[in-house]
C-alpha positions in Angstrom: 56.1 91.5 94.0 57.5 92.2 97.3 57.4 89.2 100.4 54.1 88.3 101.8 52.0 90.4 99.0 48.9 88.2 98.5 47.3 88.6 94.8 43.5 88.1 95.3 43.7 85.1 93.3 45.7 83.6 95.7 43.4 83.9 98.8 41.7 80.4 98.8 45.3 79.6 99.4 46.1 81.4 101.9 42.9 79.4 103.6 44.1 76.4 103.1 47.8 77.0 104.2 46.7 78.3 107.9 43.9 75.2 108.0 46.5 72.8 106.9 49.3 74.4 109.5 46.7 74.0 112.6 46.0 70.2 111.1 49.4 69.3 110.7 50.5 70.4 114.3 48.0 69.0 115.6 48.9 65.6 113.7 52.4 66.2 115.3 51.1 66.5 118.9 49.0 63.1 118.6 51.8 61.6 116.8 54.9 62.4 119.3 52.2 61.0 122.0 50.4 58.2 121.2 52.5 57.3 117.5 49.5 57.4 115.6 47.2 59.9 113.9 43.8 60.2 114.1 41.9 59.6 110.3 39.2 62.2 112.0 41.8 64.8 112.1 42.0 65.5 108.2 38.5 65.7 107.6 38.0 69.1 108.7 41.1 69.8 106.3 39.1 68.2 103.1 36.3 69.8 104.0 37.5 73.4 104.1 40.2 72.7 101.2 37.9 71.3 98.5 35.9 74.2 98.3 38.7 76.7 98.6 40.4 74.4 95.9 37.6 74.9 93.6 37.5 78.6 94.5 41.2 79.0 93.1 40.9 76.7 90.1 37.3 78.4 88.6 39.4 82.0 89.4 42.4 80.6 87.5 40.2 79.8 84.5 38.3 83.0 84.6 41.4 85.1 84.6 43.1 83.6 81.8 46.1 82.2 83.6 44.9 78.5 82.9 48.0 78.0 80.7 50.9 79.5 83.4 49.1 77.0 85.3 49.4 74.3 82.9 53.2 72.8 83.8 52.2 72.9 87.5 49.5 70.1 86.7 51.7 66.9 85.6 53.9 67.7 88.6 50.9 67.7 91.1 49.8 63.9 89.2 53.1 62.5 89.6 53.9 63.8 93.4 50.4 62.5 94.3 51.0 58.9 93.1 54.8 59.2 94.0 53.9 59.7 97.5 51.0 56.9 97.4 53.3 54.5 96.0 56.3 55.2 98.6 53.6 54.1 101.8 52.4 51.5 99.2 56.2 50.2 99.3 56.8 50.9 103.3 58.9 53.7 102.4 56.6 56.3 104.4 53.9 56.1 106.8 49.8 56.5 106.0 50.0 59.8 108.3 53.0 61.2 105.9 51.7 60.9 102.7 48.2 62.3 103.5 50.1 64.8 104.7 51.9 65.4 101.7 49.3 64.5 99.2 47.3 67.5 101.1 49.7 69.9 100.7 50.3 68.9 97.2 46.3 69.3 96.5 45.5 71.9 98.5 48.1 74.1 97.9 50.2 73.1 94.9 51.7 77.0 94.3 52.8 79.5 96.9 50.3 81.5 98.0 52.8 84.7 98.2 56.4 85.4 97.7 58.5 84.1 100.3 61.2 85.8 102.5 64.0 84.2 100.0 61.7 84.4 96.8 60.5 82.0 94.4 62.7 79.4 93.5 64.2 78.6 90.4 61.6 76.5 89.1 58.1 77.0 88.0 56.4 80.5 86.4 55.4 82.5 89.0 53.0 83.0 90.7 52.4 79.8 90.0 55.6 78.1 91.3 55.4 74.1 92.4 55.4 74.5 96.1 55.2 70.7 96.8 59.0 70.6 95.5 59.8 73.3 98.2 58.0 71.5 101.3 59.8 68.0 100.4 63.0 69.1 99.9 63.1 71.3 103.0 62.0 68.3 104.9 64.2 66.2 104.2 66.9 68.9 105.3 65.2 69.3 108.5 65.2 65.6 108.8 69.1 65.4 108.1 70.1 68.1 110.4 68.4 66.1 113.2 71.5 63.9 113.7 73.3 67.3 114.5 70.8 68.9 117.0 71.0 65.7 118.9 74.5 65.9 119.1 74.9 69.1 120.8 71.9 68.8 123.2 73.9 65.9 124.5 77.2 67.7 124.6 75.0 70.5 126.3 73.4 68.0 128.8 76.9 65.9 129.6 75.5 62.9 128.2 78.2 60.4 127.4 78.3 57.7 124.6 80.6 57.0 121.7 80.6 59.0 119.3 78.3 57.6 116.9 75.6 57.3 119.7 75.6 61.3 120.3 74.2 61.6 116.8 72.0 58.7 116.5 70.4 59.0 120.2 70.1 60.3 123.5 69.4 58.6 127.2 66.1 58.4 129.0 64.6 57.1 132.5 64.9 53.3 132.9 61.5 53.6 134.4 59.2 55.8 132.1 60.9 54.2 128.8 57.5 53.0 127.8 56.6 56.2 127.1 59.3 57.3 124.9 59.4 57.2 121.3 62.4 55.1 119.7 64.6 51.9 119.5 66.6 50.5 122.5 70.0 51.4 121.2 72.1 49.4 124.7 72.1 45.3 125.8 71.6 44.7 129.1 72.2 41.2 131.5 72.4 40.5 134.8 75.2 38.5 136.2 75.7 37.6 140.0 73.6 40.1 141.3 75.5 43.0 138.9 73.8 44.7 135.7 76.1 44.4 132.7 75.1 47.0 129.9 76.7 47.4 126.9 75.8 49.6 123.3 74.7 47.2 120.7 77.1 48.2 117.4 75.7 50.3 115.0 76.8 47.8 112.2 74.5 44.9 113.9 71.6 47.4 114.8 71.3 48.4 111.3 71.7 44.9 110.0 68.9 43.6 112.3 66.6 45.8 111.7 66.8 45.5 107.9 66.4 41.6 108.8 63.4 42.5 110.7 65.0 41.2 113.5 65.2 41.6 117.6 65.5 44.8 118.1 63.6 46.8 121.2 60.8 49.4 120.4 59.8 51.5 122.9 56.2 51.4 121.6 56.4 47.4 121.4 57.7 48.3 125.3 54.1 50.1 125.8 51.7 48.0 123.9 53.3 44.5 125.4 54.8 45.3 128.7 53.7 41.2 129.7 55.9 40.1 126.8 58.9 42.7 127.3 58.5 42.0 131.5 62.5 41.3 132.2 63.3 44.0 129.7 61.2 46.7 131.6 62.9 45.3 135.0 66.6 45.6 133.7 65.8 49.1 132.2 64.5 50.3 135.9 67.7 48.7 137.6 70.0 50.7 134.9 68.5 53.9 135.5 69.2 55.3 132.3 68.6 53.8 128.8 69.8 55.0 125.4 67.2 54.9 122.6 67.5 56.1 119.1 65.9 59.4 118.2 62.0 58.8 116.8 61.3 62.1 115.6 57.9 61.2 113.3 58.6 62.3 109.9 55.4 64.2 110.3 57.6 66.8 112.0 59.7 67.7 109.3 56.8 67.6 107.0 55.3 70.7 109.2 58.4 72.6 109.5 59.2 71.7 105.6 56.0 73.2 105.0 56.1 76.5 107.1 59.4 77.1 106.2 58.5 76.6 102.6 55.6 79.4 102.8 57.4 81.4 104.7 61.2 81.7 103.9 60.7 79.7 100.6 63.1 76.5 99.2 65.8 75.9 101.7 68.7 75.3 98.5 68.1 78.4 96.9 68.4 80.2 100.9 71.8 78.1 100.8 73.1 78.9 97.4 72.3 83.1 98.2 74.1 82.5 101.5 77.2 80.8 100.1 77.3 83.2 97.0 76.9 86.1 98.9 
């Protein structure tokens, strides 16, 4: 089958990818702004998905392919509890795994041959696209520490090294409305601001401790309790945070690039073989 041919059977699919694309950017948007997603916002999903759901499932069983299906249905069982049990452990927010259990639901094959073709795994059509979105996700979500890098290499912004992955800097005065962790310690002394990058070592230590570390959103939500913080971040000007890209992000662009291009290992492994 040649890229972006759509068998009929595959239309409710094809429904439910462009419904679930407009939901999930929207979930993006309200995420980057106010770090929370609306429970409203997925109903209009569920409601168009079910019914295109049942659409593809009663033509898979009519046209005999119910056992190329077969495989595909232990997978879809196990990601949907594997990604209920990772919020259930605090490895993943609600917003992520409705996103993903969605996906895995609503759309648990591609709906048309990618740009790079099926991958390895699965009969197609009926290929476990689930596998795909995860997987390019967390890619997407690895290469952040590297886009962050160069935009502040591009924008002259100067920190260790370790800090020009992990962060970038931001207006003392607007840092409320930022999304991330204070990555700098500040104090006053005699009238002079003394500011300083809190080690990596310690930052990661306290916040596996649960420990003191500055949210911007805790700066938002509590600006009585975080009132000298908010002052010594205007005087400095500047403040480094850590990135706070939602993982809802590279959910979306997992799941785009999934449909579109297809699994993001098997585009690597026909780049390096040539």
């Amino acid at each position: 089958m040649e890229p972006f041919s759509v068998p009929p059977i595959m239309f409710p699919l094809v429904v439910n990818v462009c419904v679930l694309v407009i939901t999930l950017l929207y979930g993006c948007r309200e995420d980057m702004r106010e770090r929370a997603v609306p429970v409203v916002m997925w109903y209009p999903a569920i409601a168009i998905g079910i019914p295109m759901l049942i659409w593809f499932w009663h033509s898979v069983i009519t046209s005999g392919d119910l056992p190329f299906m077969m495989p595909l249905i232990p997978l879809i069982i196990f990601f949907v509890i594997a990604f209920y049990l990772f919020t259930r452990f605090n490895l993943m927010g609600m917003a992520d795994t409705k996103a993903l259990i969605l996906i895995t639901m609503l759309v648990p094959c591609f709906p048309f041959v990618p740009l790079a073709g099926y991958p390895l795994y699965g009969i197609p059509p009926y290929v476990f696209l689930p596998m795909s979105v995860l997987i390019n996700a967390v890619i997407c979500n690895l290469l952040l520490p590297i886009f962050f890098f160069f935009k502040n290499i591009l924008q002259a912004n100067r920190a260790p090294l370790p800090y020009l992955f992990l962060g970038y800097p931001v207006r003392g005065e607007s840092i409320a409305d930022e999304f991330g962790i204070v990555m700098e310690h500040f104090e006053e002394k005699d009238g002079h601001l003394i500011r300083s990058f809190i080690p990596v070592r310690l930052a990661i230590k306290d916040m596996i401790a649960g420990g003191k570390r500055v949210y911007t959103k805790s700066l938002k939500e509590h600006p009585n309790l975080y009132r000298r913080e908010l002052e010594l971040y205007k005087k400095a000007g500047t403040v480094w945070i850590s990135y706070g890209v939602p993982f809802l992000i590279p959910i979306t662009v997992g799941f785009v690039s999934a449909i579109l291009l297809g699994d993001a290992l098997i585009i690597f492994a026909s780049f390096i073989t040539g």
